[in-house]
DSSP file (Angstrom, degrees, kcal/mol; ACC not computed):
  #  RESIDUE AA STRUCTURE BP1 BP2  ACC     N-H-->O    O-->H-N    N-H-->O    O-->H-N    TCO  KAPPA ALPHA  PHI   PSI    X-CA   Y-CA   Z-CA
    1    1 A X              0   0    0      0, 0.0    15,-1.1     0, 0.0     2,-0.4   0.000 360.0 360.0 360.0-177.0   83.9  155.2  173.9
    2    2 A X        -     0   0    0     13,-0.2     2,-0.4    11,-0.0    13,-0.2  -0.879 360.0-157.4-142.3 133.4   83.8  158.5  171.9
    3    3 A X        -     0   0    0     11,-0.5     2,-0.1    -2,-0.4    64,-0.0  -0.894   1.8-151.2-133.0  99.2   81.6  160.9  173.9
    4    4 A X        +     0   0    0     -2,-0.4     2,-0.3     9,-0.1     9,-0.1  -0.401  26.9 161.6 -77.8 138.6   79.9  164.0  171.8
    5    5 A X        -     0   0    0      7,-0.4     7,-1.7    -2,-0.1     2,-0.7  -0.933  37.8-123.8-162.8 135.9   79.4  166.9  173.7
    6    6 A X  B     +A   11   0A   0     -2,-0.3     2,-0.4     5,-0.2     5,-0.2  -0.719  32.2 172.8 -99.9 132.4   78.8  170.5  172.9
    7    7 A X        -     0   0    0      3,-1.4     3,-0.5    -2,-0.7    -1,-0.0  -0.827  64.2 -11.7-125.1 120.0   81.3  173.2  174.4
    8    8 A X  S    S-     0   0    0     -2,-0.4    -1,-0.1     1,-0.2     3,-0.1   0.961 127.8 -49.3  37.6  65.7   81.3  176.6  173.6
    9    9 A X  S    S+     0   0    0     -3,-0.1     2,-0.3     1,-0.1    -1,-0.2   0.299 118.9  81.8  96.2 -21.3   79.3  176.5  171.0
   10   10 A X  S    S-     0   0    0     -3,-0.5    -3,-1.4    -5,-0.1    -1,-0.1  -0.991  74.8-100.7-134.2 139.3   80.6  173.9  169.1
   11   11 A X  B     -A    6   0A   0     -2,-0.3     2,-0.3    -5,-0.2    -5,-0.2  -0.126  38.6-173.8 -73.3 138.3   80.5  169.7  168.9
   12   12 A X        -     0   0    0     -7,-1.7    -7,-0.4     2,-0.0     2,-0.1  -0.805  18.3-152.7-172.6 143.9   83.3  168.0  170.3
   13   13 A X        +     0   0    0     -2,-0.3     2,-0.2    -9,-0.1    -9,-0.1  -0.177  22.2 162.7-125.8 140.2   84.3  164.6  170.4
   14   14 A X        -     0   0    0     -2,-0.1   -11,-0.5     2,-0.0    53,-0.1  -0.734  38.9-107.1-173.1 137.8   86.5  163.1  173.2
   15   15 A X        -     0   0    0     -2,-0.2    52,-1.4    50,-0.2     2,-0.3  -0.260  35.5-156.7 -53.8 163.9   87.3  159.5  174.5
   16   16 A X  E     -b   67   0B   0    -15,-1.1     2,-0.4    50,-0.3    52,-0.2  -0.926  15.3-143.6-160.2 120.0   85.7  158.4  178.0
   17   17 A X  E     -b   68   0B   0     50,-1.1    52,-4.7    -2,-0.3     2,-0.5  -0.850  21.4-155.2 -65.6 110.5   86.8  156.1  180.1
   18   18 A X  E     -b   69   0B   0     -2,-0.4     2,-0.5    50,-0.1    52,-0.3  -0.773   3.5-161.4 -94.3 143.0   83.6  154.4  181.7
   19   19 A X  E     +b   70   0B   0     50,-1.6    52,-2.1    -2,-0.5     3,-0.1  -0.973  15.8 170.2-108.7 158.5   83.9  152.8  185.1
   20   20 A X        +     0   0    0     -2,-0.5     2,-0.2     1,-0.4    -1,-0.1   0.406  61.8  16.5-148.5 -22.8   81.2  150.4  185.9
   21   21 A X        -     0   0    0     17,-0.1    -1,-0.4    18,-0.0     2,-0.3  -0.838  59.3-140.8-140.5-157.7   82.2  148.6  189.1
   22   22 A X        +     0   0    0     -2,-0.2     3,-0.1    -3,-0.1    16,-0.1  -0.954  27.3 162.2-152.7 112.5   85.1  149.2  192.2
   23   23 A X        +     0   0    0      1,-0.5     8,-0.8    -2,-0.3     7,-0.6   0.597  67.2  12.4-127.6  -3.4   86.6  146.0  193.2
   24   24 A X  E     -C   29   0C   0      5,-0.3    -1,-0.5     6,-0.2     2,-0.4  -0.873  55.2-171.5-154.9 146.2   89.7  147.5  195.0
   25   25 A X  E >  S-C   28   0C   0      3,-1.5     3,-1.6    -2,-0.3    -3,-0.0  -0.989  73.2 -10.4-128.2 124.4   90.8  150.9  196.2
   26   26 A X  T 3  S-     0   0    0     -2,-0.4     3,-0.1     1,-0.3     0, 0.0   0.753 126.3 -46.6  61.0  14.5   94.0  151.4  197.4
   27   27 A X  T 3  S+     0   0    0      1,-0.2     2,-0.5     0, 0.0    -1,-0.3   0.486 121.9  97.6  96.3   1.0   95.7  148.1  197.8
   28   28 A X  E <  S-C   25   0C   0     -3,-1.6    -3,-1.5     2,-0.0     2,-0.6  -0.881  71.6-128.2-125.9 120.5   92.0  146.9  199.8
   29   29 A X  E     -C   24   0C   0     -2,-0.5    -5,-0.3    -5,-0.3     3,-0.1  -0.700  22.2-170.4 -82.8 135.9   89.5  145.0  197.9
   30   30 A X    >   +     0   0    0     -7,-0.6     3,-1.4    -2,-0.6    -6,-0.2   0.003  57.2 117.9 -78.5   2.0   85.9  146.0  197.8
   31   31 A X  T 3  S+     0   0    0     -8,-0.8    -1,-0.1     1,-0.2     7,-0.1   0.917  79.5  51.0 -58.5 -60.2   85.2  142.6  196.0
   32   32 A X  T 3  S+     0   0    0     -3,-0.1     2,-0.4    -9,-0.1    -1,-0.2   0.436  92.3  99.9 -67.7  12.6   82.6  141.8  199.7
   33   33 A X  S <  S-     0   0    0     -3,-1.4     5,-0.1     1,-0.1    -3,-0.1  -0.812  84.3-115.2 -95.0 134.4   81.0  145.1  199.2
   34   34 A X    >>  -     0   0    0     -2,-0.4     4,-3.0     1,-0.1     3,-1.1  -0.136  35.7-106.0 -51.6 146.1   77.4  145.3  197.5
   35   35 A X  T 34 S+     0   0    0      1,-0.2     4,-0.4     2,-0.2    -1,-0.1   0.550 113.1  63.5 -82.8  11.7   77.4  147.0  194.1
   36   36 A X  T 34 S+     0   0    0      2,-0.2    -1,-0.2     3,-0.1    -2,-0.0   0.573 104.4  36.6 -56.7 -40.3   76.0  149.7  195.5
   37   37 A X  T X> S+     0   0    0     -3,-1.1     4,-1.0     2,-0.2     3,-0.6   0.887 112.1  60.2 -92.1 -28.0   78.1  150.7  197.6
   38   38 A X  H >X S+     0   0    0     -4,-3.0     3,-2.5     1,-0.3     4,-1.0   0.944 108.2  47.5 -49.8 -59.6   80.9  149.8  195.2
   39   39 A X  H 3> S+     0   0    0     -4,-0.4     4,-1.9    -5,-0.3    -1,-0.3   0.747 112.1  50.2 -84.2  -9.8   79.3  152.4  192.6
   40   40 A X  H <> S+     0   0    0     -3,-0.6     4,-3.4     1,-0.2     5,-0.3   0.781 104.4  58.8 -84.6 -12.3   79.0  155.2  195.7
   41   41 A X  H <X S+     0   0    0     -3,-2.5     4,-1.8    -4,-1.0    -2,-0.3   0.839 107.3  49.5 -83.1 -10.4   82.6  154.2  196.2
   42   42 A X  H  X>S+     0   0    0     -4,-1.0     5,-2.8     1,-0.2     4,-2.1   0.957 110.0  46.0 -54.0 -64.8   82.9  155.5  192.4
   43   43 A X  I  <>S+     0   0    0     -4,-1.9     5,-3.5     1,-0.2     6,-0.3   0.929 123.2  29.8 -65.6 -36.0   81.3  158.5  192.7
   44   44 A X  I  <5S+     0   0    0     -4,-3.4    -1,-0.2     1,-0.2    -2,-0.1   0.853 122.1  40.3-105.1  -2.7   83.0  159.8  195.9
   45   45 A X  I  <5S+     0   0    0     -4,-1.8    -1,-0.2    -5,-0.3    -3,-0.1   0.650 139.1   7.3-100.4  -2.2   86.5  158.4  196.2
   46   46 A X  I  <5S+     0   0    0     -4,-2.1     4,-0.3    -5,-0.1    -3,-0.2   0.617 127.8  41.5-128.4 -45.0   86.9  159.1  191.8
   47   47 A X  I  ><S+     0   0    0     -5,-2.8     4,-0.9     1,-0.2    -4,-0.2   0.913 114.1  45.4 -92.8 -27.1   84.4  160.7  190.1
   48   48 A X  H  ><S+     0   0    0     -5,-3.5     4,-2.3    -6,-0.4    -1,-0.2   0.878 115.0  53.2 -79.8 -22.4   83.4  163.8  192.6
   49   49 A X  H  > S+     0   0    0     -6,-0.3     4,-0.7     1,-0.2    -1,-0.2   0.513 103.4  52.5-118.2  44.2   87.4  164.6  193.2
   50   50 A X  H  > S+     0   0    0     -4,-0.3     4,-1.2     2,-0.2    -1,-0.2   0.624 107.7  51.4 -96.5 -28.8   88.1  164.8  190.0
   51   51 A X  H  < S+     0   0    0     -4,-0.9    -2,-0.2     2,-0.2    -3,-0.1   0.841 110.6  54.3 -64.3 -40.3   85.3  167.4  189.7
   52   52 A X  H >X S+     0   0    0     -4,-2.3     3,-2.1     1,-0.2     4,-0.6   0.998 109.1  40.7 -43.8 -92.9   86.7  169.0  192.3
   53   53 A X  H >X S+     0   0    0     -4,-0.7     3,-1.8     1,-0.3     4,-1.3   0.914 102.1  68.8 -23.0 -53.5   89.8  169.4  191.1
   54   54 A X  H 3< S+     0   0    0     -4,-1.2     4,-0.3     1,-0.3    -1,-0.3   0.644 102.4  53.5 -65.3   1.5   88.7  170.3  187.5
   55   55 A X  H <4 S+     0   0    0     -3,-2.1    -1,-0.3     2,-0.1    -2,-0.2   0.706 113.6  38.9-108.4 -26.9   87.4  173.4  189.1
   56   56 A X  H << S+     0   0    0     -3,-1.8    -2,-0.2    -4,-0.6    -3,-0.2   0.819 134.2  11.7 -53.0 -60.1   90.6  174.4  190.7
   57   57 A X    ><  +     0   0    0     -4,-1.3     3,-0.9    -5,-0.1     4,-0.1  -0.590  63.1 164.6-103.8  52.8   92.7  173.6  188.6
   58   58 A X  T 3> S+     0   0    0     -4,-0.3     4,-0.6     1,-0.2    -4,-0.1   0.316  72.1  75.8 -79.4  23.9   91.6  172.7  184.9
   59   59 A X  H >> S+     0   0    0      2,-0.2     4,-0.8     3,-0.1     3,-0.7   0.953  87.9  71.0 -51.2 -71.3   94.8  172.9  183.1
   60   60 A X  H <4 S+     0   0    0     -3,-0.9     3,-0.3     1,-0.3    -2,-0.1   0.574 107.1  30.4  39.3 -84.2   95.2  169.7  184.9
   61   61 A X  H >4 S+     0   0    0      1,-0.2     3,-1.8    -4,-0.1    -1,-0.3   0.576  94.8  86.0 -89.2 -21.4   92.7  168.0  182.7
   62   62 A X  H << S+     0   0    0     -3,-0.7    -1,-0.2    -4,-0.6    -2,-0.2   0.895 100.3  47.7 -47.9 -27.4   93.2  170.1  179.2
   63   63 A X  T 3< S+     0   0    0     -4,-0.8    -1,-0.2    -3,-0.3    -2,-0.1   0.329  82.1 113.8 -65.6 -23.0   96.0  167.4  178.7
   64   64 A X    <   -     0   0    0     -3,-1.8     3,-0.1     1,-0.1    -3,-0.1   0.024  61.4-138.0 -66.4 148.6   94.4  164.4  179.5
   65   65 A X  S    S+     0   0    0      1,-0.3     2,-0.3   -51,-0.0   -50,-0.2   0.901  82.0   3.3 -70.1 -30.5   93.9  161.8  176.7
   66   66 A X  S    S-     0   0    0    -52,-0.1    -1,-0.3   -49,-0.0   -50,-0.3  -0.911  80.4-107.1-171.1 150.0   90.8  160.7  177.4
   67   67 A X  E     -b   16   0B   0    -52,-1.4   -50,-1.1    -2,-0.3     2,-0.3   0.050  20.2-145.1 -80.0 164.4   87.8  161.7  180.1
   68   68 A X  E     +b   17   0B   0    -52,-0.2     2,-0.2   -21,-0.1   -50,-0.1  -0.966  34.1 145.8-144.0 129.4   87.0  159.6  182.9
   69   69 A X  E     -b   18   0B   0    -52,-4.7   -50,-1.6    -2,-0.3     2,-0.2  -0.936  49.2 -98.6-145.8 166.7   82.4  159.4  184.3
   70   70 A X  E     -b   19   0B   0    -52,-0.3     2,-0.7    -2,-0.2   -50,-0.2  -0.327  23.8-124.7 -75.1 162.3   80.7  156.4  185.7
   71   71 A X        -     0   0    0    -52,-2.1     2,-0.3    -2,-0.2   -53,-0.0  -0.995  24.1-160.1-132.3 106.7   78.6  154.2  183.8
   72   72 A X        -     0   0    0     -2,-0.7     2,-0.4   -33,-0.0   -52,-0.0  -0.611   4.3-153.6 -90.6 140.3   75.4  153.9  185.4
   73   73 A X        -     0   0    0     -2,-0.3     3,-0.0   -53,-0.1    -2,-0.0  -0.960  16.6-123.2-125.3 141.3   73.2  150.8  184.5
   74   74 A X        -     0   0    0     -2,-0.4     2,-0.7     1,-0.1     5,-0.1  -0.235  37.4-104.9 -67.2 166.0   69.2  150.8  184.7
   75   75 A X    >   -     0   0    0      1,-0.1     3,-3.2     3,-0.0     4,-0.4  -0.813  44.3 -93.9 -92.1 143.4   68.0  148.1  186.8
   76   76 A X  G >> S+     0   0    0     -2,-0.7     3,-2.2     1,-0.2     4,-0.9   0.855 120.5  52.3 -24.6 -42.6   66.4  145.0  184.2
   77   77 A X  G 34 S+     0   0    0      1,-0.3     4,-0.4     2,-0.1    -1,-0.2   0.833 104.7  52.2 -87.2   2.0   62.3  146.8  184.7
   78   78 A X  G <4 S+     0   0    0     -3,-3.2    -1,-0.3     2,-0.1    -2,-0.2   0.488  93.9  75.8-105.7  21.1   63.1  149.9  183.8
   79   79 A X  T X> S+     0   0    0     -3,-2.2     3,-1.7    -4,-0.4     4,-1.2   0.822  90.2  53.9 -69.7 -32.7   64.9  148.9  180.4
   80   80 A X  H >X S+     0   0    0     -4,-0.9     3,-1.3     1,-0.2     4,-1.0   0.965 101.8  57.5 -63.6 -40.5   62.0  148.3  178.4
   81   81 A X  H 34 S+     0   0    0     -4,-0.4    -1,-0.2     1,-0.3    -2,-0.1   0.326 103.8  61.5 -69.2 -10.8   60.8  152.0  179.5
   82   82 A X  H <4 S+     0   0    0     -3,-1.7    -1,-0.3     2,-0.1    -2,-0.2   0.893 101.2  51.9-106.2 -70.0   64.6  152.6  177.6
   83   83 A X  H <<        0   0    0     -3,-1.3    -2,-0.2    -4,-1.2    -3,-0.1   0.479 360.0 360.0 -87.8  -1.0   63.2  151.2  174.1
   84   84 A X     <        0   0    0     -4,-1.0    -1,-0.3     0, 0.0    -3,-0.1   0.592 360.0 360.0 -80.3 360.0   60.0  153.3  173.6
C-alpha cells in the first residue's frame, strides 16, 4: 500500500509493508500460537525495534524502499461502528 502522511509540512507518499500475522520467527514456527500473541510477537520482536533503532540511527531508514507497521484488524462487532 501507498501510505500518505504529512512530514514537515508537507504530504508525502511512501509504500508500507503491512504485516498482519507471525507464523515463524527465526527458524521456529509460531503457527501453535494464538493470534494474539502472534500479533504481540509483531509489535515487540519487529515493529518496536525498528522504532528503536529509527531513533538512533535514522539514516538507516532514509534509504529504505518502502516502510514497514502492523495491520491491526477490528474484531467483526466493532466493524459496523467503522461504516457510520
Amino acid at each position: 500500500m501507498v501510505d500518505e502522511f504529512q512530514e514537515n509540512g508537507k504530504l508525502e507518499k511512501r509504500p508500507r509493508f503491512l504485516i498482519f500475522d507471525l507464523v515463524g520467527l527465526r527458524g521456529e514456527s509460531k503457527r501453535e500460537l494464538t493470534y494474539t500473541d502472534r500479533l504481540k510477537l509483531i509489535e515487540s520482536e519487529v515493529i518496536h525495534p525498528r522504532e528503536k533503532l529509527k531513533k538512533v540511527d535514522p539514516s538507516r531508514f532514509a534509504q529504505e524502499p518502502f516502510g514497514v507497521r502492523a495491520k491491526l484488524f477490528l474484531p467483526l462487532r466493532e466493524f459496523e461502528k467503522v461504516l457510520q
